[in-house]
N, C-alpha and C positions, 0 to 999 in steps of 0.2 A: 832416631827419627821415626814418627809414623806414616810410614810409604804405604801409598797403593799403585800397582803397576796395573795396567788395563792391558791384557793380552799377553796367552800362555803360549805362544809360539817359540819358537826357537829362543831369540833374544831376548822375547817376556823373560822367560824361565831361567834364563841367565842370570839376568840382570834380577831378578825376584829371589831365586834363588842365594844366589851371591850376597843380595843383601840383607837377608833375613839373617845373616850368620849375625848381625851386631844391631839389628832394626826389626821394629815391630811390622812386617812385611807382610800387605793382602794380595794375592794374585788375583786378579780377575778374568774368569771366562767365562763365556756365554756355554760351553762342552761342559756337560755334565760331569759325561766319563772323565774328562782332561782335571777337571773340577775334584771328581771321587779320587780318584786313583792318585793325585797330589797329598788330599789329607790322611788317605790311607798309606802312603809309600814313599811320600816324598818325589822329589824332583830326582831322576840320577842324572848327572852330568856326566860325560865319558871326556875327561881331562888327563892330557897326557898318559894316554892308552892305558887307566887308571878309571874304575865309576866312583862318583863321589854321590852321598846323596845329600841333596839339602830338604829345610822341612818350612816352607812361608805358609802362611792358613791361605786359604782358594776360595775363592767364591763364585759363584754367579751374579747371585743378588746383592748387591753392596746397601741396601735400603737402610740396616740396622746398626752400619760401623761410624762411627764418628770421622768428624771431617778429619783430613791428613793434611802433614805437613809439605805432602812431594807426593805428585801424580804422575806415574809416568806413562808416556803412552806408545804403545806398540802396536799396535793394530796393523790390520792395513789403511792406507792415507786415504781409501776411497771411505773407511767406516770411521774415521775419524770425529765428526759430527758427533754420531751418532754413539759413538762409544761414551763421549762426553756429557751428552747431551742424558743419556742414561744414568749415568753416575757422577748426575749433577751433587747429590747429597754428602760427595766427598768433597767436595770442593769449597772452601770456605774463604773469608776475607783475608786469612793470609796464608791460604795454601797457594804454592809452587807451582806450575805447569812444566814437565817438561819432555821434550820429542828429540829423539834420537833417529827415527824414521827415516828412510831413502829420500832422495829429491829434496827440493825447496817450497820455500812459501806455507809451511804447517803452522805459522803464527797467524795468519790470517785466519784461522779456526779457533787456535787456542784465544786468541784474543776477543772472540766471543765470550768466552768465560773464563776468564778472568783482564786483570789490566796489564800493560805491558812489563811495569817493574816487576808482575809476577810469573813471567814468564821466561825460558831458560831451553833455548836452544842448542842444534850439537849435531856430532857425528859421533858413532864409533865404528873402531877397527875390531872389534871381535866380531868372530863369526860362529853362526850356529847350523848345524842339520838335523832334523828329529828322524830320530832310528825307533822312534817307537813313542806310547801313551806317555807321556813324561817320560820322557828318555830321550835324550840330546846331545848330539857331540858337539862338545865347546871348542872348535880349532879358530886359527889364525887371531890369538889373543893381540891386541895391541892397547893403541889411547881411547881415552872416553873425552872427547872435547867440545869444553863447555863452554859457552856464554849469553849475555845478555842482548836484545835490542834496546835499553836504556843503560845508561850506568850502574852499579850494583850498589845504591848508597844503604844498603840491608845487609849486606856482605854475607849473603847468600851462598856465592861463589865457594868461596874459599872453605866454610862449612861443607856445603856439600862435598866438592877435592876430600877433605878429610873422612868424612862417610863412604865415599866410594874407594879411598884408598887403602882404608881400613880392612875393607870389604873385599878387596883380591884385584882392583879394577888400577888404572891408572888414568888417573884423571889430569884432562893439561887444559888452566881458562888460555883466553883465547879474549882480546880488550874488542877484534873486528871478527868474530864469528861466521860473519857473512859471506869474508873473503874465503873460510877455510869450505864452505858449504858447497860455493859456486865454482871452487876447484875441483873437487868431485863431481861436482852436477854438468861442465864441460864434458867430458867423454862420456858422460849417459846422455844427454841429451842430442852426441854428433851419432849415437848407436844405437840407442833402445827400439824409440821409434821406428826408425827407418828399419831394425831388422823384422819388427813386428809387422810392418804391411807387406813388407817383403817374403815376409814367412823364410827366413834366411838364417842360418848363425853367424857370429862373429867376424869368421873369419872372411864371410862372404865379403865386407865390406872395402877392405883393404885389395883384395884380387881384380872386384868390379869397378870401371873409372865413371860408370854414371853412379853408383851407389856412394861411390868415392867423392864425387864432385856434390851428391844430395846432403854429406854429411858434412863436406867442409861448407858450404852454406848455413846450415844450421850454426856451426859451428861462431862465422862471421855474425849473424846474428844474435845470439847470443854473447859475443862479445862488446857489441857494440852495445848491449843494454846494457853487460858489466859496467861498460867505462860511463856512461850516464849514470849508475847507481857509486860511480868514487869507487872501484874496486880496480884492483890491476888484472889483465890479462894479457897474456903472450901470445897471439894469435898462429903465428909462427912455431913455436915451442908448443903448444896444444893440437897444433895439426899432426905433428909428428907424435906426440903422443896416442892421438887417433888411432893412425894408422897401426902403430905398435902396439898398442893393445890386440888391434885384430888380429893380428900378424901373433900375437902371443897366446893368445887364446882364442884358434879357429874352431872349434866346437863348443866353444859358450855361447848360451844359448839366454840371450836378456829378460827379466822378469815379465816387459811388459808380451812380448814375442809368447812366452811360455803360459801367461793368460789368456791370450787371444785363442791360441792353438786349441784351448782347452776351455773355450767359449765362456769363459771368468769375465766381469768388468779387472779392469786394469788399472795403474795407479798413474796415467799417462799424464793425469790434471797437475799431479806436482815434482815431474820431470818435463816433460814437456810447454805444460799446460803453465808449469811457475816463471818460464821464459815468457810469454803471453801476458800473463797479468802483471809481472814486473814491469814489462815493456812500455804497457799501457800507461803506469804509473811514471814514468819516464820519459814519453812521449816517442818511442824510438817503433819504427815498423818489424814487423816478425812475419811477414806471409806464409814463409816455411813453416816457420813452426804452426800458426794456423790452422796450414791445410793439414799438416801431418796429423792434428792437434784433432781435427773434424773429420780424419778416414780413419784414425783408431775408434773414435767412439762410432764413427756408421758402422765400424766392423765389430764393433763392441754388440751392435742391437740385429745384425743382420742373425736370418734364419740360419737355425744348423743345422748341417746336412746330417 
């Protein structure tokens, strides 16, 4: 396949990297140096306390490459737009869209460019940390999970499976997608938030009974758009998950928490912010998330000390 990945981060570079062993693979980044130092050295991946290097071509400028068959996008969700929007020229009438990105609701972008049967949503369980200019360590390898918001009558799906399995990944489709997305998106959305205005970690939340009480609300709420949107959740069984997450990792410290602090915009619009517009579309009330939704971006724009 001709891939172009949009964003050399961590997972860009994974996922670029990995595929390029069997696919004519562009990486794109806006970093030069991230950009020079790929075509000259390759990507090294530090897998099982092993470097590996892989070699995909890098770009910046994607102006002069022919359209592809599979975009994928990594970015962050706040530059998603725009990442798109940039390197419209890859994108053709039957190039693929697909987001593996944190949080919900990145089809409501991608479906700006292009139309829904071309689009191809997901999670994955790998994880990445950059120790350096192209240099990443690939830990907590697991599933790449795939699927559709329409039926797959292009049998996309299973193509793909076979390209990424090829490729070192494990791919699992997945017929409701959406259920597997908003089971993750539960515990970010009863955590992130709340420990970012809090300026708090993890663990704070499980120890504090008003921070305890602001998450199982969210929590409530959010489930009650699930069950309006036909999705299962265990309102009961996800509290206690909650809670044991905090309880399990007291010094994590949550993405959006970790941009605030460091006076970044934040990706709150599609963890928080996809309980919000779901809701809307559903008809179901969210106040919580609202307010929380409207003290991260005020704190997003406030002066820095």
């Amino acid at each position: 396949m001709r891939i172009a990945v949009i964003g050399a981060g961590a997972m860009g570079s994974i996922y670029g990297g990995h595929l390029a062993l069997h696919n004519e693979v562009y990486l794109v980044d806006t970093n030069p140096d991230v950009v020079r130092t790929i075509n000259e050295k390759g990507i090294t991946l530090e897998e099982n306390g092993e470097d590996h290097i892989y070699c995909p071509k890098a770009v910046t400028d994607t102006s002069g490459l022919p359209e592809m068959d599979l975009v994928i996008l990594f970015v962050k969700a706040l530059f998603s737009r725009a990442a798109l929007n940039g390197n419209r020229g890859l994108i053709g009438k039957d190039t693929y869209l697909l987001t593996l990105q944190n949080g919900s609701g990145h089809e409501d972008i991608l479906g700006e460019f292009a139309p829904k049967d071309h689009i191809i949503i997901g999670t994955t369980e790998d994880q990445g940390t950059i120790l350096g200019m192209a240099h990443i360590r690939h830990g907590g390898t697991g599933g790449t999970n795939l699927g559709m918001l329409v039926p797959d009558t292009a049998g996309i799906l299973p193509k793909l499976k076979e390209t990424m399995d090829a490729c070192g990944f494990h791919a699992k489709l997945h017929d409701n997608i959406q259920q597997l997305i908003w089971n993750k998106l539960f515990v970010n959305v009863a955590l992130s938030a709340v420990t970012a205005v809090l300026n708090v970690k993890m663990g704070f939340i499980a120890d504090d009974p008003y921070a305890l009480a602001l998450s199982k609300q969210l929590l409530h709420e959010a489930v009650a758009v699930a069950h309006a949107m036909g999705l299962e959740a265990d309102e009961t069984h996800l509290f206690e998950e909650i809670q044991s997450t905090s309880k399990r990792v007291p010094d994590g410290i949550t993405s959006i928490c970790a941009d605030l602090s460091k006076g970044r915009k934040t990706e709150v619009d599609t963890i928080s912010g996809s309980v919000v517009r779901a809701a809307r579309k559903v008809g179901v009330d969210v106040p919580a998330h609202e307010f929380l939704v409207n003290m991260v971006h005020a704190m997003e724009d406030r002066p820095q000390a």
